[in-house]
N, C-alpha and C positions, 0 to 999 in steps of 0.2 A: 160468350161475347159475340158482336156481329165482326166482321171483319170486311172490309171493301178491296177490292182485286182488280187490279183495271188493266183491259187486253183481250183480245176477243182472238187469240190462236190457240192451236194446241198445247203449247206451255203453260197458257193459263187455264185450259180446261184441267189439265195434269195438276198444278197448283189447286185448285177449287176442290175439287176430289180425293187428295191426300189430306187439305183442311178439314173437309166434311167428314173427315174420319176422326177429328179429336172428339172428346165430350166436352168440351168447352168450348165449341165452336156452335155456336144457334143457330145463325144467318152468313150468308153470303153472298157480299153486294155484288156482281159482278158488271164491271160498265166499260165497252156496253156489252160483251159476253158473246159466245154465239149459239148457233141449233144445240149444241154439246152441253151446254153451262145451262140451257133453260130447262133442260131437265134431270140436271145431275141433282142429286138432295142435298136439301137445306140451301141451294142457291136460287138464286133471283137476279136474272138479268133487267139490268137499266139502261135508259139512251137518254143523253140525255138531253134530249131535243124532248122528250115528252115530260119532262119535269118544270114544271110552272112555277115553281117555289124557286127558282135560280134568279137570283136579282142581278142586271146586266151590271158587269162588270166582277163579276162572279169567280172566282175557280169553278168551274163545275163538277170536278170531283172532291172536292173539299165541301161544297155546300149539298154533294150526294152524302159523300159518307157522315155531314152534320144531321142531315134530315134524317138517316137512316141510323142513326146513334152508332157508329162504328168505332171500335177501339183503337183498330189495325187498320193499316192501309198495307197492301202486298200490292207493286210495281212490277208487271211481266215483262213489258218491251221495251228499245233501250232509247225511243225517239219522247216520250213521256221523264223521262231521268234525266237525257241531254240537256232537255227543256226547264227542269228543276223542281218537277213538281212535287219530290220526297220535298222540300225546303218548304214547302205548301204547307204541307203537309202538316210537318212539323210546325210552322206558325201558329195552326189553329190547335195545336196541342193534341194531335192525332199521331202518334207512333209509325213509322214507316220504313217497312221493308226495303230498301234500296239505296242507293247511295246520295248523296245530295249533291249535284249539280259539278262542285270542283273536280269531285270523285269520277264523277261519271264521262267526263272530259280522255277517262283513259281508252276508253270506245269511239267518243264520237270524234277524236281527232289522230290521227295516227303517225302525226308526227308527234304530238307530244307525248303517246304511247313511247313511240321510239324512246325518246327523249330520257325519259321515264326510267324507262329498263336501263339505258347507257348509263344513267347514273346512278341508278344503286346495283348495278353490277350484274341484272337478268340474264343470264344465260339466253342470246339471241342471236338471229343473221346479222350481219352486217347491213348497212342500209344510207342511202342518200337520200335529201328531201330538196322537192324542185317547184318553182312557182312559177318559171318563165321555159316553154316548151323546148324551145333552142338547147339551153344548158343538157336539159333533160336529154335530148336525142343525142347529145354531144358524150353524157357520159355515157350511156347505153355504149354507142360507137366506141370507147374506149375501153368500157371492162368487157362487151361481151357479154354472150348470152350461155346458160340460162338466166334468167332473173326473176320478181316475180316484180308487177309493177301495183301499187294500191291506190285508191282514191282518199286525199285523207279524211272524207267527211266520211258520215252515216251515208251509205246507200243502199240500203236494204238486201246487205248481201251480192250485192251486182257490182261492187267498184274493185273486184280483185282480177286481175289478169297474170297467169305463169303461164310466160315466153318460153317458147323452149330455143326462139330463133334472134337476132338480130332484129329483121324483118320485124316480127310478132309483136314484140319490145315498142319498136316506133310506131308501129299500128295500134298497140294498145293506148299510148302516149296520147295519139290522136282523138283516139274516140275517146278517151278519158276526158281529156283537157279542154276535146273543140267540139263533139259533137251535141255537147249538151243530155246525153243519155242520163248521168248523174248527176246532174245542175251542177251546184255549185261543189258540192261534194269534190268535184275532181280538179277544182281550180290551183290545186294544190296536190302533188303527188309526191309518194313514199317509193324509192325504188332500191330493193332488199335483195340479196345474196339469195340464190333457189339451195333449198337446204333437201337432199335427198334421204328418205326414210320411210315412217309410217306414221300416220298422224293417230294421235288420241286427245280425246278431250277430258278435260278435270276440271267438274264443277266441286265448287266451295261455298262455305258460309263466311261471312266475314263482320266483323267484330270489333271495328276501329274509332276509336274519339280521340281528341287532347286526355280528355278525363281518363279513359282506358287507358291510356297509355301510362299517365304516371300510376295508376294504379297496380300497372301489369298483367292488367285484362286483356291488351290487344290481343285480338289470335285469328285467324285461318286455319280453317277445319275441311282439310279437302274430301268428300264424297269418293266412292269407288267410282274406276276412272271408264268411259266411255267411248265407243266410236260410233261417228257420222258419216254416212256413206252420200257423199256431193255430188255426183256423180249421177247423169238422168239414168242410163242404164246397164244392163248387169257387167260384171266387170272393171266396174271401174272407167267404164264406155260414156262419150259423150259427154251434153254442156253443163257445165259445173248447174245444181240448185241449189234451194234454201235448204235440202236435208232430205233424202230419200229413205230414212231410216236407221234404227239405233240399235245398238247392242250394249251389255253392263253385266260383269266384269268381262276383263279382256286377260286371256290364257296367256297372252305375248305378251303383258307386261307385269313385270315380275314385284317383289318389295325391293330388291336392290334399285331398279329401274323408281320408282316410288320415291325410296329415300333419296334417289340424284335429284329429282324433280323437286324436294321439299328443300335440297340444301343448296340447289344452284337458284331455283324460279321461283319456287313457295315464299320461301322464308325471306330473301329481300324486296320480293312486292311487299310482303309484309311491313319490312322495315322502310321502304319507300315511303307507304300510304302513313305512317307513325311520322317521319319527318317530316311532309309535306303539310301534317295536321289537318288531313281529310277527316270530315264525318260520315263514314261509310258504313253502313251496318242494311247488312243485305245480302247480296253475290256475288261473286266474281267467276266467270270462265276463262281459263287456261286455255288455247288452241296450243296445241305442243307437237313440234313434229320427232321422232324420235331418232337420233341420227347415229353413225356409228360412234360420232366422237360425242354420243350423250343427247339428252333431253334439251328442246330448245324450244323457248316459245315464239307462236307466231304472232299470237294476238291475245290481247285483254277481251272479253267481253263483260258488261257488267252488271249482269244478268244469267238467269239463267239459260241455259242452249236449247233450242229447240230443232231437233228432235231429241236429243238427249236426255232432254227432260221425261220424256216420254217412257224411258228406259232405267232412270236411274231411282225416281221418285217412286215406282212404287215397290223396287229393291229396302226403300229403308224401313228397317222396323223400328222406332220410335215415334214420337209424335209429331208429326209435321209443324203445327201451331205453336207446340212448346220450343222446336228449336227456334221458330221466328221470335217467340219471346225471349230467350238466352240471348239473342242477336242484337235486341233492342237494348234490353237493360244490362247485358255489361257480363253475364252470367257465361257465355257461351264458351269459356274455357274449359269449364268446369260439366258441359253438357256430352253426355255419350252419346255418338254419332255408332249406329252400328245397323248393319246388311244381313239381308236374309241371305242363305246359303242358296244360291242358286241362280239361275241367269233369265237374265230379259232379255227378249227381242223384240224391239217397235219398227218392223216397216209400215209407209206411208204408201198412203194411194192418193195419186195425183188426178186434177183432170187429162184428158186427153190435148195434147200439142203443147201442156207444160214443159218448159220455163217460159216459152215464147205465147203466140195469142190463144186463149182456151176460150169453150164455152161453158157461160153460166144459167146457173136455173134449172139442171138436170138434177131430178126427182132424184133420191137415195133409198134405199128398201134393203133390210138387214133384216137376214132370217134368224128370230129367235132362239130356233132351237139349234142351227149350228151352232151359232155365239156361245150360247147357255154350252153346248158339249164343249165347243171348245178352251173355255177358260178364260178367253181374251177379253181386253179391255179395250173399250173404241174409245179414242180422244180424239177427240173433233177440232179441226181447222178452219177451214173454208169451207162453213155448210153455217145455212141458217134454217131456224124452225121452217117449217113447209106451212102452205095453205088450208091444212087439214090434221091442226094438231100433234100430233105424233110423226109425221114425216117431214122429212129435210131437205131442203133444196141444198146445191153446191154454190157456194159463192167466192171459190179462191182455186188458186191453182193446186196446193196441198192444200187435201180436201179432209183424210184425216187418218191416224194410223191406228194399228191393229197392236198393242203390247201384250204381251203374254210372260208366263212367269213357267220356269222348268226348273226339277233339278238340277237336270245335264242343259246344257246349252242345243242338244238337239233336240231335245223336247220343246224346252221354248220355242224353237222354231218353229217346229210343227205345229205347236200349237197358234201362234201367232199369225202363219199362213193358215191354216184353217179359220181364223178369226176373220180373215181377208175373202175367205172364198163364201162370209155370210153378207159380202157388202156386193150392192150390183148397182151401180149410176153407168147411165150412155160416157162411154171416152175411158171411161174408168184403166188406169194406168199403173202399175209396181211393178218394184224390182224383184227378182226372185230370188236372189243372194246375199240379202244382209245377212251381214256376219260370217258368211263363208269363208276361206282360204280365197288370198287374193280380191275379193271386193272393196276394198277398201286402198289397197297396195296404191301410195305415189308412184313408187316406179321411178327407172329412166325416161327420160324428156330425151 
């Protein structure tokens, strides 16, 4: 079957390339894709500003994936979901990976996240939610810091601020609410209890309808669990990013740790998404910090994570395509989700003066034969095809990471940095500790 993919980061290159590995997968639309997806197999990046068959007033990926006969639609980023376009999707009778729009309301609002978890009983911080700035500085002033302060829209990763001070708190208030960095995103703030621990993430498959339900099909399949290193540099140093790289599985978190996750956070999202009578059939990410008094979730995301993605996807041994089918049509209880022995490491290589102003258009050059020695797999972010065929310009701040596969977890590593020592762009920026003791570590504030 053809399948259409829409998202042009590293997650979806990750997504494209586990597809391309079923036999049942021919074509892969991907729109609009990036340098990464234009030459991974069996894919074919679209834009679609160059498609002339889109009659105004169009979906434009509804009338891509109709012209290109697509079965599947897979949904990477979560600003395409918020928007509703799984429900597109599904209008025109195209199956799709992702949640439909009520569903997808658990990312892009974070009070009704909150909301959400208070009442079906999530194991979570405590948390205020504020629309008028006054109040907001008011209660800061009164519980005290630490706190962490959020934007409730979609910000692209930029609307979280952890206070460690009073001070910090009111400043973060400020530029959330008044200085317009996150439009409107911030016109509305989430202000939550700082929960001290170690953070991991737990991506899932998810399985939810009316019909599933009285059937008894509903279910959530959580993936071996992950971490994201936020943090620009080594140590846990510096201003939060979109993801410096991943690690898959984690030594520190155990099956007992696992089963609290499934019986405090898993299992009534679950039963959440069943009552509210969402059509979710897709993703879900877990942000979970892990604390002394237990697993706690930070945040829904509803989608898959990226860099995580990067780390966990090519851990799985079964058929990437077929679990999106068990997803779709109801199966997915019944579908064996199972890992290879062994560990991934994806760090990512940024431009230079990422998170802040970077330059783009710097030429990429990756030596063959290191690559080929070392094992590793490039997924591509912010790079696009270059002017000369085969080569890649940068066009994003994560520019793309280096995954690798090891028995041991130090292997992986080694090999993953030697994946990294085959890529040379001007500014070119990584961490050297993913996955180490302490890179990752929250810490005291």
């Amino acid at each position: 079957m053809n399948i259409i993919v829409v998202g042009s980061g590293g997650r979806e290159h990750t997504i494209c390339w586990k597809l391309a590995q079923s036999s049942v997968v021919d074509k892969i639309i991907v729109v609009p894709g990036n340098g990464g997806t234009a030459i991974e197999s069996k894919c074919v990046n679209v834009n679609p500003k160059d498609c002339d068959y889109i009659a105004e007033g169009e979906n434009p990926y509804v009338a891509i994936a109709k012209h290109e006969g697509c079965r599947m639609a897979v949904i990477g980023p979560e600003d395409p979901l918020a928007e509703g376009l799984a429900d597109e999707f599904w209008k025109a009778d195209i199956p799709c990976v992702g949640p439909k729009k009520a569903g997808a309301q658990l990312e892009a609002s974070k009070d009704l996240s909150k909301n959400f978890m208070k009442k079906y009983g999530v194991a979570c911080a405590a948390s205020e939610t504020f629309v008028n700035k006054d109040a907001a500085i008011e209660y800061i002033k009164k519980h005290g810091a630490p706190v962490v302060v959020k934007a409730d829209g979609l910000a692209a990763g930029k609307g979280v601020v952890v206070a460690a001070t009073v001070d910090e708190a009111i400043a973060a208030v400020d530029d959330l609410m008044e200085s317009g960095r996150v439009g409107d995103a911030g016109k509305k703030l989430v202000i939550e209890d700082y929960l001290e621990g170690v953070e991991i993430s737990v991506l899932a498959a998810v399985s939810v309808t009316p019909e599933y339900a009285v059937s008894g099909n509903a279910t959530i399949k959580a993936f071996q669990p992950a971490r994201d290193h936020k943090r620009l540099n080594d140590g846990a140093k510096g201003p939060n990013t979109g993801g410096m790289g991943a690690v898959s599985p984690l030594d520190d978190v155990t099956p007992a740790i696992m089963a609290q996750f499934s019986k405090d956070i898993m299992e009534p999202t679950l039963n959440g998404l069943i009552k509210e009578k969402f059509d979710y059939r897709g993703f879900i990410f877990f942000g979970v910090m892990l604390t002394k008094n237990g697993p706690k979730l930070l945040e829904y995301n509803v989608r898959l994570g990226d860099p995580e993605t990067q780390a966990v996807l090519p851990l799985m041994d079964f058929d990437f395509a077929a679990l999106c089918t068990s997803i779709l049509n109801g199966s997915l209880k019944d579908f064996e989700v199972k890992f290879k022995k062994g560990y991934q490491v994806a760090p990512v290589v940024v431009s230079g003066g990422y998170p802040g102003a970077y330059k783009k258009g710097c030429e990429i050059t990756f030596n063959e034969d290191i690559l080929k020695a070392s094992g590793a797999k490039i997924f591509v972010a912010g790079a696009v095809s270059g002017r000369r065929g085969g080569d890649m310009l940068t066009s994003g701040g994560r520019v793309l990471a280096s995954s690798a596969f090891g028995k041991t977890f130090h292997e992986a590593w080694a090999k993953a940095y030697q994946g990294i020592s085959a890529v040379k762009f001007e500014g070119a920026f990584f961490r050297k500790d993913i996955g180490l003791p302490g890179a990752a570590e929250s810490g005291k504030l």
